[in-house]
C-alpha positions as CSV (number, residue, x, y, z in Angstrom):
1,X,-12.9,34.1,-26.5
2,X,-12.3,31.2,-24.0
3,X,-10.3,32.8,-20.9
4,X,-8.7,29.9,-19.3
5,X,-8.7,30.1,-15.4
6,X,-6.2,29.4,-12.4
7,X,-8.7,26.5,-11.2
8,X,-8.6,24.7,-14.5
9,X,-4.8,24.6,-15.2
10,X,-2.4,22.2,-13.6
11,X,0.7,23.5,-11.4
12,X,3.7,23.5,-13.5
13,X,5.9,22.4,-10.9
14,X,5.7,18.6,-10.2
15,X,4.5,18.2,-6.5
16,X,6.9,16.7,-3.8
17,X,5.9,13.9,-1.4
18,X,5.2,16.5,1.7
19,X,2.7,18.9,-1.1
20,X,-0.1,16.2,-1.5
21,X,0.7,14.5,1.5
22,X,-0.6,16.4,4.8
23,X,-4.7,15.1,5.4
24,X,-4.0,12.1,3.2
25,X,-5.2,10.5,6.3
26,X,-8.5,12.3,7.1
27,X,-10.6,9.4,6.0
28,X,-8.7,6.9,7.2
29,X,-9.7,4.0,9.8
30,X,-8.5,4.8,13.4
31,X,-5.4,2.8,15.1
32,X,-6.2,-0.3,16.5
33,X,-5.8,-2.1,19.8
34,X,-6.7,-5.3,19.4
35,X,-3.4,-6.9,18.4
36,X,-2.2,-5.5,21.6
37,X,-0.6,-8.2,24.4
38,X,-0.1,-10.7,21.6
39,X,1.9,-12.3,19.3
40,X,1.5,-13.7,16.0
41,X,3.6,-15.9,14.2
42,X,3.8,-15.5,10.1
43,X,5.3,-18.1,7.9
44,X,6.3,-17.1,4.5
45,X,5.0,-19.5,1.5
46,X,8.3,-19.5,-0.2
47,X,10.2,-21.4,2.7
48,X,12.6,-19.1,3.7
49,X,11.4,-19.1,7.3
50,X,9.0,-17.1,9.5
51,X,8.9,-14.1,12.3
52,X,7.3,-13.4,15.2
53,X,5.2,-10.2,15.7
54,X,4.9,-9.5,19.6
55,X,2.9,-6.0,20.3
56,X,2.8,-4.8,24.1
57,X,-0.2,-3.1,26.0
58,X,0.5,0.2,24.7
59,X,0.8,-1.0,21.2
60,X,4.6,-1.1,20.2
61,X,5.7,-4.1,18.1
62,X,8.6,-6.4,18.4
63,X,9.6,-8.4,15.6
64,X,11.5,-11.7,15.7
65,X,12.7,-13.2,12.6
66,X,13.1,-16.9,12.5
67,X,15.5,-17.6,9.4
68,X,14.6,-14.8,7.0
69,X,17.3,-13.2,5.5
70,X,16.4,-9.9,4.6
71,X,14.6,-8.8,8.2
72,X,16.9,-7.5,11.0
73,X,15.1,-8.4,14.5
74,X,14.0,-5.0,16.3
75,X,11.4,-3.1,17.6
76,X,9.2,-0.1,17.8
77,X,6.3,2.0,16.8
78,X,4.0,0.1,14.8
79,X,1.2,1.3,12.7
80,X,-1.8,-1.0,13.2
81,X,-5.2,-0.5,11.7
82,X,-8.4,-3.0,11.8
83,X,-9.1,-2.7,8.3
84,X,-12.1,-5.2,7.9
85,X,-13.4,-7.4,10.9
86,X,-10.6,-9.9,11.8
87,X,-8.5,-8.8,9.3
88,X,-5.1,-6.7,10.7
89,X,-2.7,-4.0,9.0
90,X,0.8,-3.3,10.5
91,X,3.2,-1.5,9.2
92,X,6.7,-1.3,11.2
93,X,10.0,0.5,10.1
94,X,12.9,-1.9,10.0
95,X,16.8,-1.8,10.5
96,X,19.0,-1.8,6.9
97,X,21.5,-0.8,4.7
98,X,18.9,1.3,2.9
99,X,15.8,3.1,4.1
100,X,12.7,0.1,4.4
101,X,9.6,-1.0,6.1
102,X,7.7,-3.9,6.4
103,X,3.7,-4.1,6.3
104,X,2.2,-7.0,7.2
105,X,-1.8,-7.5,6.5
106,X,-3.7,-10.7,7.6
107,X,-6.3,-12.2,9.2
108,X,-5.8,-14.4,12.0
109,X,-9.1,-17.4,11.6
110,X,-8.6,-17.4,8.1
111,X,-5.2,-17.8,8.7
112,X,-3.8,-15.9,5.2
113,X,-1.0,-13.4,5.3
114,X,1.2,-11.0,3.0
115,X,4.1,-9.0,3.6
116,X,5.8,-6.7,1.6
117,X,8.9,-5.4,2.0
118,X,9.4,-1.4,1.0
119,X,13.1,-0.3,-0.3
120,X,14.2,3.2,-1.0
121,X,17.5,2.8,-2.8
122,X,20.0,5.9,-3.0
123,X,19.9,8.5,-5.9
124,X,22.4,6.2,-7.8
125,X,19.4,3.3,-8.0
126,X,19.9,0.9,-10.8
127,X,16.2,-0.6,-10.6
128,X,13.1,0.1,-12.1
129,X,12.4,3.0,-9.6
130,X,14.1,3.9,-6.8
131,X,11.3,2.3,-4.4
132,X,11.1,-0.8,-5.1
133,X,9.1,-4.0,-2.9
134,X,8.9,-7.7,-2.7
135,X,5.9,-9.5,-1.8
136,X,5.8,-12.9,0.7
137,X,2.6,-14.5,1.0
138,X,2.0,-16.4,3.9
139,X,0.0,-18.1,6.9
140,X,-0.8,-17.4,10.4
141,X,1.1,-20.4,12.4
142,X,2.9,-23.1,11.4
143,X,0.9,-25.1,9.7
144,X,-0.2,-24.1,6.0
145,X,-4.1,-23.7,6.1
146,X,-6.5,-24.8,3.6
147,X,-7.7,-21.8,3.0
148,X,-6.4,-19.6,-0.5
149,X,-3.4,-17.6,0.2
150,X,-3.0,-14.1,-1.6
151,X,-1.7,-14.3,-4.4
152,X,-1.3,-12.0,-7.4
153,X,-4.2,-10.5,-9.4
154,X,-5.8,-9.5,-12.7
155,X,-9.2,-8.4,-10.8
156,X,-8.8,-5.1,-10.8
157,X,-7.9,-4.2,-14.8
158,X,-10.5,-1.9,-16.2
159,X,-12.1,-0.4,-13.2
160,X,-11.7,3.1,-12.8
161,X,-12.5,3.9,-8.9
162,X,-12.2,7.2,-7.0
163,X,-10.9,7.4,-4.3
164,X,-11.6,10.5,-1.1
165,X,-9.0,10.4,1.2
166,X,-10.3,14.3,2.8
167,X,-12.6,17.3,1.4
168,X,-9.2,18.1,-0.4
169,X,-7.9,14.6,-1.7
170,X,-10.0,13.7,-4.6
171,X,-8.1,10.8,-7.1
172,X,-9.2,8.7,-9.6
173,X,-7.5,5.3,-10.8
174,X,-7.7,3.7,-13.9
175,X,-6.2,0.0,-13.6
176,X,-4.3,-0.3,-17.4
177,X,-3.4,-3.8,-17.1
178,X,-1.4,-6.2,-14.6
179,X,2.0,-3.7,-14.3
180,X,0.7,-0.2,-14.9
181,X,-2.5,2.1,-13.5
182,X,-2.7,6.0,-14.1
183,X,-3.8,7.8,-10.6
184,X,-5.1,11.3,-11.8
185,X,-5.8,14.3,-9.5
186,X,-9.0,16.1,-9.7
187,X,-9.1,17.9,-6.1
188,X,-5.8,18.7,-4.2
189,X,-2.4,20.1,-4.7
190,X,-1.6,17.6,-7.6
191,X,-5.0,19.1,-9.6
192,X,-4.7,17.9,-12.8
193,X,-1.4,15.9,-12.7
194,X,-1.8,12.4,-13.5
195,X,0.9,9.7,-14.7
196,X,0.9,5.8,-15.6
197,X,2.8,4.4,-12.6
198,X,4.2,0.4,-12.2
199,X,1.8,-1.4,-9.9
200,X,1.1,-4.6,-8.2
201,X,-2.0,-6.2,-7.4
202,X,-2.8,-8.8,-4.9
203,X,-6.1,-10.4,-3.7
204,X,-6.4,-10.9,-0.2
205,X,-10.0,-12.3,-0.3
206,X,-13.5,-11.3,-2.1
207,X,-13.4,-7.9,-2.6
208,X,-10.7,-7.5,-0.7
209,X,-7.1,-6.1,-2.5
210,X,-3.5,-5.3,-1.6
211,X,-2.0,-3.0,-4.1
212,X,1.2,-0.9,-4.9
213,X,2.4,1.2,-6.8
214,X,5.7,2.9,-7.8
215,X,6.5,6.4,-9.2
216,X,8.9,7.2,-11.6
217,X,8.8,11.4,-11.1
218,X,9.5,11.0,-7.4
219,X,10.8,8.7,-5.1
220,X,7.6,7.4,-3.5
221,X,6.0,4.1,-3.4
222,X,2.6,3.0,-1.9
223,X,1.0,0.0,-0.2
224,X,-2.9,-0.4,0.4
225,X,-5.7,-3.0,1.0
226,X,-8.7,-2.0,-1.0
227,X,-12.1,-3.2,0.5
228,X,-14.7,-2.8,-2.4
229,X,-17.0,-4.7,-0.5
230,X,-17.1,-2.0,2.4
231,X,-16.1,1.4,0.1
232,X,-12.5,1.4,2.1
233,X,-8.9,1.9,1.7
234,X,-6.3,1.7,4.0
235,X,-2.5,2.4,3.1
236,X,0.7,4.5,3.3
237,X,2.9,6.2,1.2
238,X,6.7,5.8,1.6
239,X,9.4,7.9,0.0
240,X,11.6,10.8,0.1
241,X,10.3,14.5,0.6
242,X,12.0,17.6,-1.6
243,X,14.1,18.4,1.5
244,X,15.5,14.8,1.1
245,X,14.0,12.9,4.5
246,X,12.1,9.7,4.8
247,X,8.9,10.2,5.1
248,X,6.4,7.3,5.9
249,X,2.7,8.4,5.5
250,X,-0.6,6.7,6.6
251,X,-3.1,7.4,4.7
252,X,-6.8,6.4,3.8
253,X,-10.0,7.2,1.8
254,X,-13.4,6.3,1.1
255,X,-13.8,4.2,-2.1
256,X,-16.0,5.0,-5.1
257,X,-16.5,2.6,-7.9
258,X,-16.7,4.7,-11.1
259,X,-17.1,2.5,-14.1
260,X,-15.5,0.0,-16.0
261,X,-13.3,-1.1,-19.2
262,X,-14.4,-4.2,-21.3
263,X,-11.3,-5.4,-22.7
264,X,-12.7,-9.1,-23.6
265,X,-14.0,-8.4,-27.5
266,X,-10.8,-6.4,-28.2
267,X,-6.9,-7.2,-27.1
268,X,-6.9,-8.2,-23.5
269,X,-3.9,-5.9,-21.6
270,X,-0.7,-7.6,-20.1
Protein backbone atom coordinates (compact mmCIF):
# COMPACT_ATOMS: atom_id res chain seq x y z
CA UNK A 1 0.00 0.00 0.00
CA UNK A 2 1.41 3.50 -1.05
CA UNK A 3 0.86 5.86 2.10
CA UNK A 4 0.95 9.30 0.71
CA UNK A 5 2.82 11.81 3.05
CA UNK A 6 2.32 15.60 4.29
CA UNK A 7 5.62 16.56 2.30
CA UNK A 8 4.36 15.18 -1.03
CA UNK A 9 0.83 16.76 -1.11
CA UNK A 10 0.11 20.35 -2.11
CA UNK A 11 -1.71 22.87 0.41
CA UNK A 12 -5.27 22.99 -0.38
CA UNK A 13 -5.57 26.43 0.26
CA UNK A 14 -4.26 28.76 -2.53
CA UNK A 15 -1.30 30.87 -0.97
CA UNK A 16 -1.66 34.73 -0.61
CA UNK A 17 1.00 37.25 -1.75
CA UNK A 18 2.46 37.73 2.11
CA UNK A 19 2.72 33.27 2.39
CA UNK A 20 5.41 32.85 -0.33
CA UNK A 21 6.64 36.19 -0.07
CA UNK A 22 8.86 36.84 3.13
CA UNK A 23 12.93 35.71 2.07
CA UNK A 24 11.97 36.03 -1.58
CA UNK A 25 14.86 38.36 -1.37
CA UNK A 26 17.57 36.27 0.33
CA UNK A 27 19.48 35.88 -2.88
CA UNK A 28 19.06 38.92 -4.13
CA UNK A 29 21.84 41.57 -5.28
CA UNK A 30 22.36 44.36 -2.56
CA UNK A 31 21.07 48.12 -2.97
CA UNK A 32 23.12 50.19 -4.93
CA UNK A 33 24.78 53.58 -4.57
CA UNK A 34 26.05 54.40 -7.59
CA UNK A 35 23.14 56.28 -9.21
CA UNK A 36 23.40 58.46 -6.19
CA UNK A 37 23.96 62.49 -6.77
CA UNK A 38 22.82 62.11 -10.29
CA UNK A 39 20.41 62.42 -12.77
CA UNK A 40 19.43 60.61 -15.77
CA UNK A 41 17.34 61.58 -18.37
CA UNK A 42 15.07 58.68 -20.29
CA UNK A 43 13.34 59.27 -23.53
CA UNK A 44 10.62 56.94 -24.46
CA UNK A 45 10.75 55.41 -28.11
CA UNK A 46 7.23 55.99 -28.79
CA UNK A 47 7.44 59.89 -28.65
CA UNK A 48 5.29 60.75 -26.04
CA UNK A 49 8.10 62.61 -24.15
CA UNK A 50 10.69 61.82 -21.53
CA UNK A 51 11.44 62.23 -17.48
CA UNK A 52 14.08 62.99 -15.39
CA UNK A 53 15.37 60.58 -12.69
CA UNK A 54 17.39 62.79 -9.96
CA UNK A 55 18.59 60.46 -6.82
CA UNK A 56 20.19 62.43 -3.79
CA UNK A 57 23.26 61.35 -1.61
CA UNK A 58 21.25 59.13 0.48
CA UNK A 59 19.65 57.53 -2.36
CA UNK A 60 15.96 58.86 -2.68
CA UNK A 61 14.66 59.49 -6.22
CA UNK A 62 12.92 62.43 -7.73
CA UNK A 63 11.13 61.97 -10.86
CA UNK A 64 10.42 64.68 -13.36
CA UNK A 65 8.22 63.94 -16.28
CA UNK A 66 8.68 66.00 -19.35
CA UNK A 67 5.29 65.43 -21.44
CA UNK A 68 4.30 61.88 -20.40
CA UNK A 69 0.88 61.48 -19.71
CA UNK A 70 0.47 58.75 -17.45
CA UNK A 71 3.42 59.73 -14.75
CA UNK A 72 2.61 62.24 -12.03
CA UNK A 73 5.99 64.13 -11.01
CA UNK A 74 6.98 63.10 -7.27
CA UNK A 75 9.39 61.71 -5.22
CA UNK A 76 10.66 59.19 -2.70
CA UNK A 77 12.19 55.85 -1.83
CA UNK A 78 13.61 54.24 -4.64
CA UNK A 79 14.70 50.71 -4.97
CA UNK A 80 17.94 50.65 -6.87
CA UNK A 81 19.96 47.56 -7.60
CA UNK A 82 23.36 47.16 -9.91
CA UNK A 83 22.11 44.29 -11.63
CA UNK A 84 25.07 43.58 -14.14
CA UNK A 85 28.07 46.07 -14.47
CA UNK A 86 26.77 49.44 -15.88
CA UNK A 87 23.48 48.26 -16.08
CA UNK A 88 20.85 49.97 -13.35
CA UNK A 89 17.33 48.76 -11.81
CA UNK A 90 15.01 51.30 -10.06
CA UNK A 91 11.91 50.79 -9.09
CA UNK A 92 9.88 53.86 -7.56
CA UNK A 93 6.11 53.99 -6.32
CA UNK A 94 4.17 56.63 -8.18
CA UNK A 95 1.11 58.99 -7.44
CA UNK A 96 -2.44 57.69 -9.24
CA UNK A 97 -5.86 57.03 -9.45
CA UNK A 98 -5.05 53.34 -8.85
CA UNK A 99 -2.23 51.64 -6.93
CA UNK A 100 1.24 51.69 -9.54
CA UNK A 101 4.92 51.78 -9.83
CA UNK A 102 7.31 52.40 -12.25
CA UNK A 103 10.62 50.33 -12.81
CA UNK A 104 13.02 51.63 -14.83
CA UNK A 105 16.23 49.25 -15.99
CA UNK A 106 19.03 50.64 -18.24
CA UNK A 107 22.39 51.02 -18.86
CA UNK A 108 23.86 54.35 -19.09
CA UNK A 109 27.09 53.79 -22.10
CA UNK A 110 24.97 51.74 -23.96
CA UNK A 111 22.50 54.09 -23.69
CA UNK A 112 19.17 51.46 -23.92
CA UNK A 113 16.34 51.78 -21.45
CA UNK A 114 12.75 50.21 -20.49
CA UNK A 115 10.16 51.10 -18.31
CA UNK A 116 7.25 49.51 -17.29
CA UNK A 117 4.49 50.76 -15.82
CA UNK A 118 2.66 48.37 -12.95
CA UNK A 119 -1.33 48.87 -12.42
CA UNK A 120 -3.40 47.29 -9.73
CA UNK A 121 -6.96 47.88 -10.79
CA UNK A 122 -9.90 47.65 -8.11
CA UNK A 123 -11.75 44.27 -7.48
CA UNK A 124 -14.30 45.45 -10.20
CA UNK A 125 -11.21 45.14 -13.05
CA UNK A 126 -12.43 44.65 -16.52
CA UNK A 127 -8.90 43.62 -18.01
CA UNK A 128 -7.13 40.53 -18.43
CA UNK A 129 -6.04 40.51 -14.73
CA UNK A 130 -6.30 42.86 -12.29
CA UNK A 131 -2.36 43.82 -12.55
CA UNK A 132 -1.83 44.77 -15.53
CA UNK A 133 1.59 46.81 -17.21
CA UNK A 134 2.68 48.69 -20.23
CA UNK A 135 6.13 48.63 -21.51
CA UNK A 136 8.21 51.96 -22.98
CA UNK A 137 11.39 51.31 -24.47
CA UNK A 138 13.73 53.93 -24.49
CA UNK A 139 17.35 55.76 -24.53
CA UNK A 140 19.49 57.34 -22.07
CA UNK A 141 19.52 61.25 -23.33
CA UNK A 142 18.19 62.90 -25.96
CA UNK A 143 19.50 61.62 -28.72
CA UNK A 144 18.40 58.04 -29.99
CA UNK A 145 21.69 55.83 -29.91
CA UNK A 146 22.73 53.36 -32.46
CA UNK A 147 22.71 50.84 -30.30
CA UNK A 148 19.46 48.05 -30.33
CA UNK A 149 16.81 49.10 -28.04
CA UNK A 150 14.79 46.39 -25.99
CA UNK A 151 12.41 45.18 -27.52
CA UNK A 152 10.10 42.22 -27.24
CA UNK A 153 11.26 38.58 -27.32
CA UNK A 154 10.67 34.95 -28.42
CA UNK A 155 14.29 33.87 -26.75
CA UNK A 156 13.14 32.48 -23.90
CA UNK A 157 10.24 29.74 -25.31
CA UNK A 158 11.22 26.25 -24.35
CA UNK A 159 13.74 26.72 -21.63
CA UNK A 160 12.74 25.51 -18.35
CA UNK A 161 15.17 27.30 -15.69
CA UNK A 162 15.04 27.13 -11.88
CA UNK A 163 15.28 29.60 -10.12
CA UNK A 164 16.62 29.89 -5.83
CA UNK A 165 15.59 32.87 -4.49
CA UNK A 166 16.55 31.32 -0.46
CA UNK A 167 17.18 27.65 1.08
CA UNK A 168 13.23 27.90 1.09
CA UNK A 169 12.31 29.39 -2.40
CA UNK A 170 12.84 26.75 -4.94
CA UNK A 171 10.69 27.48 -8.60
CA UNK A 172 10.93 26.22 -11.82
CA UNK A 173 9.69 28.04 -15.14
CA UNK A 174 8.70 26.51 -18.14
CA UNK A 175 8.45 29.41 -20.97
CA UNK A 176 5.12 27.93 -23.13
CA UNK A 177 5.30 30.39 -25.80
CA UNK A 178 5.28 34.35 -26.28
CA UNK A 179 2.03 35.05 -23.76
CA UNK A 180 2.09 32.26 -21.27
CA UNK A 181 4.84 30.38 -18.83
CA UNK A 182 3.88 27.90 -15.91
CA UNK A 183 6.09 28.81 -12.66
CA UNK A 184 5.81 25.61 -10.42
CA UNK A 185 6.85 25.26 -6.74
CA UNK A 186 9.03 22.55 -5.67
CA UNK A 187 10.42 24.13 -2.18
CA UNK A 188 8.38 26.72 -0.20
CA UNK A 189 4.96 27.49 0.97
CA UNK A 190 3.41 27.15 -2.59
CA UNK A 191 5.01 23.24 -2.74
CA UNK A 192 3.43 21.82 -5.40
CA UNK A 193 1.19 24.62 -6.77
CA UNK A 194 1.99 25.60 -10.14
CA UNK A 195 -0.32 27.56 -12.87
CA UNK A 196 0.18 28.85 -16.61
CA UNK A 197 0.33 32.70 -15.99
CA UNK A 198 0.22 35.63 -19.01
CA UNK A 199 3.80 36.88 -19.49
CA UNK A 200 5.93 39.23 -21.24
CA UNK A 201 9.30 38.91 -22.42
CA UNK A 202 11.82 41.55 -23.35
CA UNK A 203 15.56 41.37 -24.33
CA UNK A 204 17.61 43.93 -22.85
CA UNK A 205 20.94 42.61 -24.35
CA UNK A 206 22.74 39.04 -24.79
CA UNK A 207 21.69 37.05 -22.21
CA UNK A 208 20.18 39.61 -20.66
CA UNK A 209 15.96 39.59 -20.11
CA UNK A 210 13.15 41.69 -18.69
CA UNK A 211 10.20 39.64 -17.96
CA UNK A 212 6.62 39.74 -16.33
CA UNK A 213 4.18 38.03 -15.51
CA UNK A 214 0.52 38.27 -14.40
CA UNK A 215 -1.61 35.92 -12.14
CA UNK A 216 -5.01 35.19 -12.60
CA UNK A 217 -5.65 33.37 -8.86
CA UNK A 218 -4.35 36.51 -7.04
CA UNK A 219 -3.78 39.89 -7.69
CA UNK A 220 -0.02 39.92 -8.18
CA UNK A 221 2.19 40.82 -11.00
CA UNK A 222 6.03 40.56 -11.41
CA UNK A 223 8.88 42.39 -13.06
CA UNK A 224 12.54 40.99 -13.41
CA UNK A 225 15.79 41.13 -15.52
CA UNK A 226 17.18 37.74 -16.04
CA UNK A 227 20.99 37.51 -16.53
CA UNK A 228 21.73 33.94 -17.92
CA UNK A 229 25.00 35.02 -18.67
CA UNK A 230 25.88 35.59 -14.90
CA UNK A 231 23.15 32.87 -13.24
CA UNK A 232 21.00 36.12 -11.84
CA UNK A 233 17.68 37.51 -11.36
CA UNK A 234 16.64 40.60 -10.01
CA UNK A 235 12.92 41.64 -9.60
CA UNK A 236 9.76 42.38 -7.51
CA UNK A 237 6.55 41.27 -6.99
CA UNK A 238 3.58 43.74 -6.83
CA UNK A 239 0.01 43.04 -5.72
CA UNK A 240 -2.37 42.82 -3.07
CA UNK A 241 -1.89 40.65 0.30
CA UNK A 242 -5.12 38.48 1.80
CA UNK A 243 -5.57 41.34 4.34
CA UNK A 244 -6.08 43.60 1.17
CA UNK A 245 -2.75 46.07 1.34
CA UNK A 246 -0.28 46.89 -1.33
CA UNK A 247 2.40 45.11 -1.02
CA UNK A 248 5.61 45.78 -3.26
CA UNK A 249 8.25 43.00 -2.81
CA UNK A 250 11.96 42.93 -3.93
CA UNK A 251 13.04 39.89 -4.62
CA UNK A 252 15.87 37.81 -6.27
CA UNK A 253 17.46 34.38 -6.95
CA UNK A 254 20.21 32.50 -8.32
CA UNK A 255 19.48 31.15 -11.91
CA UNK A 256 19.66 27.51 -13.03
CA UNK A 257 19.30 26.51 -16.56
CA UNK A 258 17.43 23.17 -16.56
CA UNK A 259 16.78 22.02 -20.05
CA UNK A 260 15.07 22.81 -23.07
CA UNK A 261 11.99 22.27 -25.54
CA UNK A 262 12.61 21.90 -29.34
CA UNK A 263 9.59 23.16 -30.85
CA UNK A 264 11.16 23.62 -34.50
CA UNK A 265 10.19 19.90 -36.13
CA UNK A 266 6.70 20.10 -34.63
CA UNK A 267 4.12 23.29 -34.37
CA UNK A 268 6.08 26.31 -33.21
CA UNK A 269 3.98 28.02 -30.09
CA UNK A 270 2.40 31.63 -30.41
Amino acid sequence: MTVQTGNLIEPTQWRNMEDFSEGIETNRLPQADGLNGTTTTITLADGSGSFDITVDAEGRATWTPHGIQWLNEGSGPADIVQFLAGAYWVDITTKGDLPQTVTTVFHPERRWALVVHTIVHGEDFATETRVMQEYYPGWIGDERPDANLPAPSRDLVGKRTLFRYSANHLYEHIYLSSRRFVWHNLVGEQRGHAAAELATTYKLDDGLYLFTWREEKIPVGTVFVFDYENGRSTGKFLGITGSNEIQNQGAGAYVIPFGYSEYADHQEPV
